[in-house]
C-alpha atoms as one frame of an Amber mdcrd trajectory, in Angstrom:
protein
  17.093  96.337 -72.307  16.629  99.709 -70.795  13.511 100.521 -72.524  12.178
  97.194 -71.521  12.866  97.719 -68.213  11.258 100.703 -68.001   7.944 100.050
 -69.500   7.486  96.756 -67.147   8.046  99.674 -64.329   5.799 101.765 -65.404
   3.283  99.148 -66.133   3.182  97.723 -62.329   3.315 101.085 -61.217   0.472
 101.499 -62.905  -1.618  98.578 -61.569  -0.265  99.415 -58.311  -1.568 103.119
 -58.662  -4.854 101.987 -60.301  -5.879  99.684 -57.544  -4.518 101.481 -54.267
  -2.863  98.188 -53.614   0.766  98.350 -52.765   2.818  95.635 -53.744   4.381
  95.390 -50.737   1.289  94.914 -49.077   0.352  92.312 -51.712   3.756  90.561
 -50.429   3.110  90.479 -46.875  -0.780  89.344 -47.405   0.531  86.542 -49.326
   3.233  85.462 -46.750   1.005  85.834 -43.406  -1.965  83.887 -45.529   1.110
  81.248 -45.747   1.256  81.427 -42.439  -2.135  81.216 -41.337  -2.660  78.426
 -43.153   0.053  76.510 -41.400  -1.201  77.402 -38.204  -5.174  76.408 -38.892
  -3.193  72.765 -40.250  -1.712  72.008 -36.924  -3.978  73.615 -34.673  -7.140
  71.595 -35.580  -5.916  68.306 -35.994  -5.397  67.850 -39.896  -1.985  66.259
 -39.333  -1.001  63.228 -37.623   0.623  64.738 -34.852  -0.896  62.999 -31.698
  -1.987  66.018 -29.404  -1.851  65.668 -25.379  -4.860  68.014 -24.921  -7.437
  66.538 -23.188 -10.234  68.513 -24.784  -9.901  67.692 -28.044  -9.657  63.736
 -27.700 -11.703  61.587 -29.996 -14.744  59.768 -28.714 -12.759  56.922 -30.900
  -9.875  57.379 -28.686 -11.807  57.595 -25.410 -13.261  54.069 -26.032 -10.145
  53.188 -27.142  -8.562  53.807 -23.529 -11.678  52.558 -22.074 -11.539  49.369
 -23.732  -8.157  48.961 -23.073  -8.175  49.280 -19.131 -11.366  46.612 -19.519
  -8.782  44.554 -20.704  -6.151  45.194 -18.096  -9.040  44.290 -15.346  -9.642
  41.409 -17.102  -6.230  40.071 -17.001  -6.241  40.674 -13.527  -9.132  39.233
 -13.111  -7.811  35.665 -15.070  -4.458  36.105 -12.978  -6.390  35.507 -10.177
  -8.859  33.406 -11.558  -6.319  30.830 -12.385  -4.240  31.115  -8.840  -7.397
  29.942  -7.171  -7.784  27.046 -10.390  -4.524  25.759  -9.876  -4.682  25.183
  -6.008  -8.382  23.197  -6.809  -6.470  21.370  -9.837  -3.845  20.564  -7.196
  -6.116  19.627  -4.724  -8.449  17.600  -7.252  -5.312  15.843  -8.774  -4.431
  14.921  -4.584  -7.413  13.092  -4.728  -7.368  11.432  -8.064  -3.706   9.885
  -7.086  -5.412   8.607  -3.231  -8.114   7.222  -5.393  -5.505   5.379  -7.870
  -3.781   4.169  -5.010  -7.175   2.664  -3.381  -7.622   1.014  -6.604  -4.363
  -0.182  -7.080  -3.556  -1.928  -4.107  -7.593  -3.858  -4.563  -6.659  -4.721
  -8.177  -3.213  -6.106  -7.182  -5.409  -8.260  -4.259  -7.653  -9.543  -7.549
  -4.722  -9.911  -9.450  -2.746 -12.224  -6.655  -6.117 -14.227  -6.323  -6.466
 -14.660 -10.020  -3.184 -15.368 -10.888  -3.508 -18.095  -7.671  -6.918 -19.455
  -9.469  -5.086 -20.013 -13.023  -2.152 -21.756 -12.038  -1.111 -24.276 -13.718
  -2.907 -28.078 -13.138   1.149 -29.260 -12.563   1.128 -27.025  -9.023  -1.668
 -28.736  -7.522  -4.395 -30.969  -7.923  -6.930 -29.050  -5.766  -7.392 -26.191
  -9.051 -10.738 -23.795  -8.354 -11.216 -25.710  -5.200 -12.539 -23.455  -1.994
 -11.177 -24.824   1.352 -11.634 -23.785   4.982  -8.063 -23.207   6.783  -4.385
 -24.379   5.598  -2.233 -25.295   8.983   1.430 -24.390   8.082   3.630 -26.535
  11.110   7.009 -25.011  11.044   9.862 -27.272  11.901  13.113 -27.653  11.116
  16.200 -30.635   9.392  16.519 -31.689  13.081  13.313 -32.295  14.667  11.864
 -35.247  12.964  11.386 -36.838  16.544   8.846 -34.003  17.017   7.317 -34.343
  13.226   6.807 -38.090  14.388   5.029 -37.173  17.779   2.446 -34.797  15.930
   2.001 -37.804  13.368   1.164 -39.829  15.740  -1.585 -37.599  17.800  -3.347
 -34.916  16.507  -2.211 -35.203  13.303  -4.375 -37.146  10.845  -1.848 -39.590
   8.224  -2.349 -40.873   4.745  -6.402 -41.842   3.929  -7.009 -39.478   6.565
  -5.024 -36.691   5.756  -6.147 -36.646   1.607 -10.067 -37.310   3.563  -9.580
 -34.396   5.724  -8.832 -31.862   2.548 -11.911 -33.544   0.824 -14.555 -33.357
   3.443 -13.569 -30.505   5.007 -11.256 -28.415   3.698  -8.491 -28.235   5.653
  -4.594 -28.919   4.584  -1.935 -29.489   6.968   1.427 -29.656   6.024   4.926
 -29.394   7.895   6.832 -26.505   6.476  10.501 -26.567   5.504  13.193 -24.751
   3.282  16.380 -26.316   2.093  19.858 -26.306   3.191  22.596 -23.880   2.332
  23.800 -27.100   0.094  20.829 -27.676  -1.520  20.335 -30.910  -2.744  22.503
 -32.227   0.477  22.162 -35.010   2.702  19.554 -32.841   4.819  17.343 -32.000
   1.708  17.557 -35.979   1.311  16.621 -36.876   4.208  13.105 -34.953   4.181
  12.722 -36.044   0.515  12.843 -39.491   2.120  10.687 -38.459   5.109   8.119
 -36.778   2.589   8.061 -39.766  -0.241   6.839 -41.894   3.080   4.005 -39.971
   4.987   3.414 -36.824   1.720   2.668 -34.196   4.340   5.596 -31.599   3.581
   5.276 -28.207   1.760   9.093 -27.400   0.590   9.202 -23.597   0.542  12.393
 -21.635  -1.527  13.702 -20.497   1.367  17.247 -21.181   2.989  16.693 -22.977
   6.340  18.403 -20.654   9.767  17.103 -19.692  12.820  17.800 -16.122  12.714
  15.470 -16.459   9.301  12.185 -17.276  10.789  10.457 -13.963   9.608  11.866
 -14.528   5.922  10.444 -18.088   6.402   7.179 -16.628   7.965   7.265 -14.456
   4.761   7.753 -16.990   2.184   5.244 -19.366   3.718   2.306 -17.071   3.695
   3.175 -16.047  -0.348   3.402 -19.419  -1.171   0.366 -21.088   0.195  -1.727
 -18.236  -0.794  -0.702 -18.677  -4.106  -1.057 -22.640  -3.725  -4.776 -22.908
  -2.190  -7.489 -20.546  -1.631  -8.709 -20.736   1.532 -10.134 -18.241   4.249
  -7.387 -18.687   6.664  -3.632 -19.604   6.961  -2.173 -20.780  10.204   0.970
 -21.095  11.117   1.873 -23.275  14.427   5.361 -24.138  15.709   5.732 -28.244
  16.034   5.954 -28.675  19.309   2.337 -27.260  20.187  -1.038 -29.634  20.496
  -3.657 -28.671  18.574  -7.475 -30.176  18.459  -8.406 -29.573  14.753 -12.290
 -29.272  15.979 -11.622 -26.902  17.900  -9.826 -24.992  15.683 -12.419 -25.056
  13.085 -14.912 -23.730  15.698 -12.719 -21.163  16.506 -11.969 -19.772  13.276
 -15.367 -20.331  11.790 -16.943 -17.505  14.168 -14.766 -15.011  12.218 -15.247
 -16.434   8.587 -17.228 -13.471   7.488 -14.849 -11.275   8.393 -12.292  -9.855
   5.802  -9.450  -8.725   7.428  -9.049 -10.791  10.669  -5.651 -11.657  12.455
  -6.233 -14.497  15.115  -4.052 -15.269  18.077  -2.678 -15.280  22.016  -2.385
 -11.241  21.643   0.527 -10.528  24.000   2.826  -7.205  24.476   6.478  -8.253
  25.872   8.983  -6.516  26.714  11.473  -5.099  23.772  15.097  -6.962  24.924
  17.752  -5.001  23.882  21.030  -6.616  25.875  23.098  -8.779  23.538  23.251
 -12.044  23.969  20.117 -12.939  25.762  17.010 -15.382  23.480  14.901 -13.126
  21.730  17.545 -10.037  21.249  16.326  -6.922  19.288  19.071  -5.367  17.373
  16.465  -2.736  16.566  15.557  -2.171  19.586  16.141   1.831  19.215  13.020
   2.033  16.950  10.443   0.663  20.059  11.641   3.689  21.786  13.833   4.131
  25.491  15.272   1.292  27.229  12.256  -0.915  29.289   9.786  -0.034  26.466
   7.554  -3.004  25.147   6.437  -4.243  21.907   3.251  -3.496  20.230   0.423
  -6.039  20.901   0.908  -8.880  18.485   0.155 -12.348  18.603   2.479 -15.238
  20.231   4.477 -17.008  17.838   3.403 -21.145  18.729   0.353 -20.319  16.831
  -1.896 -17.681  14.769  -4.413 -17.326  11.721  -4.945 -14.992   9.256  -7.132
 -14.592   6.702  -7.071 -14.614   3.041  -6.861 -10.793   2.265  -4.003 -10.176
   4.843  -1.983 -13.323   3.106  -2.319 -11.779  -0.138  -1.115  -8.516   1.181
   1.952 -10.202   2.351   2.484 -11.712  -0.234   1.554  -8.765  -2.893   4.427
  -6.510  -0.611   6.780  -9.303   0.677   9.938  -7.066  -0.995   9.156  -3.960
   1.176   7.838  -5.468   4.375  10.812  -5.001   7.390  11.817  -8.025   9.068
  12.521  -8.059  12.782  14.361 -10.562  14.760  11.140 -12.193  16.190   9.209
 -13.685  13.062   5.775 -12.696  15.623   6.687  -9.464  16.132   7.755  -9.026
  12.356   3.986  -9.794  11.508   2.628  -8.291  13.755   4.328  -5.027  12.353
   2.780  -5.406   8.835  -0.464  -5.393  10.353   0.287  -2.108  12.279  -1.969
   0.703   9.770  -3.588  -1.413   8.191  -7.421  -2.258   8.751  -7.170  -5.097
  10.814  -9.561  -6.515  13.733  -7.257  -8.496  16.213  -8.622 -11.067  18.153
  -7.144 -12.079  21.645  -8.676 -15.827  21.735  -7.166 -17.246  25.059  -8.141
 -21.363  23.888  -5.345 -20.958  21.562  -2.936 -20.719  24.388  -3.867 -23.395
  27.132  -1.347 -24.195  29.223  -0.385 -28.614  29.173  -1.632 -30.471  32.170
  -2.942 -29.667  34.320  -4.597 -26.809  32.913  -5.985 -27.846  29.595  -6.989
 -30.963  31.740  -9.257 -29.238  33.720 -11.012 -27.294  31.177 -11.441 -30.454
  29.187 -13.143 -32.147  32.046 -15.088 -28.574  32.245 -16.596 -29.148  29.100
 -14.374 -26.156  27.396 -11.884 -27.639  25.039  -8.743 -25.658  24.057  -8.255
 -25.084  20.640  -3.819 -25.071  21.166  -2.048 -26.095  24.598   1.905 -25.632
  25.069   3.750 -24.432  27.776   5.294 -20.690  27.824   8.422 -20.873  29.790
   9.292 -23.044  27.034   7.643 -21.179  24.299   6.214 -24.786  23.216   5.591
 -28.092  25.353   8.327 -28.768  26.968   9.895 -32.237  25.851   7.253 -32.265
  23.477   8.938 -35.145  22.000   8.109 -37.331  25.266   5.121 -35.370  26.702
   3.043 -34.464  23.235   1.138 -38.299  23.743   0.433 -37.550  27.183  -1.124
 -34.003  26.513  -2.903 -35.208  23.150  -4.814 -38.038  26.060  -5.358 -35.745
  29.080  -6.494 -32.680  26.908  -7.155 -34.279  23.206 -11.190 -33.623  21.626
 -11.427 -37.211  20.724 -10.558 -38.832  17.281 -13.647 -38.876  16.041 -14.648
 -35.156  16.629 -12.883 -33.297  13.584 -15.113 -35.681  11.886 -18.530 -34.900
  13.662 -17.790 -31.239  13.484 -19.676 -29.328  10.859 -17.982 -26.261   9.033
């Protein structure tokens, strides 16, 4: 072991002595080559260490970054983009929805006038017929005196009455609900009444003075559904009328869509209990003293076809008010409606609508306002009807 130990000595002694090359120094070349290399590996970007320098970033990298703040901007951009989009969806939707309404409310008109034209043959005999005006009289289980006093003046009866829907176009009917009873002695009584002179138009409505507007309500639904026509009017029965004149009246305004005829009047909004013509509501017309928007007087009025059909399309939603005129006159109120103020349609009785008679210019409706109708019109309609009357003949002679 010795002598092998010794010659390997001697042997590397004698490399190291034949080639000046300390092994030492062979040792320390080795380990700072080991360490050079390390140090060339990191500093020039063989290993995957991401470096923070600056200087030696990638043109790969720089579009990298470059791509990615385009992309930043862009979102930005879109962010804002879309803000603005929403506010001109918004906007555009607004529209859309006004638009849907507009269309709406005409098809529901069509609708009501369609469903009217394909009623059933069993409602009425009169089926795709076109007529002028249906007169609406209202009156009430106790005033049969007064149905009788119309009959027997202005009022054209049995051959007459069917010849007067047949030649010219115009139905007249007295207007009534039933009792609280129906089927009572009261409902009897005008089935009687009606079975005898077939001029009533029996509404589903429950009869009561404090429920004139529902009756007002009802009545325009009902004979807008019943006939087609270009106006419905609605008189009280103790008013005279000259059916001529009416025509003549009403036939100035037959192109006109959206008309609402009448004695246009603004009274005074009565708020003290127990007085005629109370307003519980009277806190919605404003302070004490205030007066009512103009509307036309209750003994008589005509409106056409398109504002019937809107009453009757919204008859669920439209507020009632204690005075059935001012209650219509209220669903008007917004709307697109032309009022006309036509003073013939409230003539005062002799010796007024006398005198204008003799003057060549005929009233259209007479009745007397401190009674809001002719007074005793039960004993005075046959005078008025002579003094102030057209004539028999004229409804007859008048062309519409």
């Amino acid at each position: 072991m010795g002598l092998m130990y010794g010659t390997k000595q001697t042997h590397i002694h004698k490399i190291g002595s034949g080639s000046g090359v300390s092994a030492r120094w062979v040792t320390f070349f080795c380990i700072a080559s080991f360490c050079l290399g390390v140090i060339c590996i990191n500093r020039f970007g063989i290993s995957r260490v991401p470096l923070k320098t600056d200087d030696v970033t990638s043109p790969l990298e720089k579009q990298k970054e470059l791509l990615q703040s385009a992309t930043n901007c862009e979102k930005k951009g879109d962010a804002s983009v879309e803000a603005g989009d929403i506010f001109s969806q918004v906007s555009r939707t607004h529209d859309v929805i006004m638009n849907l309404d507009k269309t709406i409310s005409s098809l529901e008109t069509k609708l009501a006038s369609a469903r009217s034209a394909k009623r059933p043959v069993s409602q009425t005999s009169n089926e795709g017929r076109k007529f002028f005006f249906v007169m609406g009289i209202m009156t009430a289980f106790s005033s049969q005196k007064r149905r009788d006093s119309i009959r027997q003046t202005w009022m054209p009866q049995g051959k007459d009455l069917v010849r007067l829907e047949k030649e010219k176009g115009i139905i007249i009917r007295f207007v009534i609900g039933h009792s609280a009873t129906q089927g009572g002695h009261l409902d009897h009584a005008i089935d009687v009444e009606d079975e005898q002179h077939k001029d009533f138009l029996r509404l589903n409505h429950i009869e009561g003075y404090h429920e004139l507007s529902s009756k007002t309500q009802t009545y325009f639904s009902t004979v807008v559904a019943k006939w087609d026509a270009d106006f419905y009017i609605k008189v009280d029965d103790d008013v005279h009328i000259n059916l001529g004149m009416i025509g003549s009246t009403l036939l100035r305004h037959r192109s006109k869509p959206r008309v609402y005829i009448g004695c246009m009047k603004s009274g005074p909004v009565l708020a003290q209990k127990g007085v005629k013509y109370h307003e519980p509501e009277y806190w919605k017309f404003g302070e004490d003293g205030n007066k009512y928007f103009r509307h036309a007087t209750g003994q008589i009025y005509a409106i056409s076809k398109d504002l019937a059909t809107y009453i009757s399309i919204n008859r669920h939603i439209l507020h009632k008010y204690a005075n059935e005129d001012v209650s219509l006159g209220s669903w008007f109120i917004g709307l697109d409606v032309e009022h006309i103020d036509d003073r013939s349609l409230c003539c005062q009785t002799p010796p007024d609508c006398e005198w204008k008679t003799q003057a060549g210019n005929l009233c259209a409706a007479s009745f007397d306002w401190s009674c809001s109708g002719i007074c005793k019109s039960v004993e005075r309609m046959k005078e008025v009807h002579k003094l102030c009357g057209e004539g028999e003949d004229a409804i007859w002679h008048t062309s519409f």
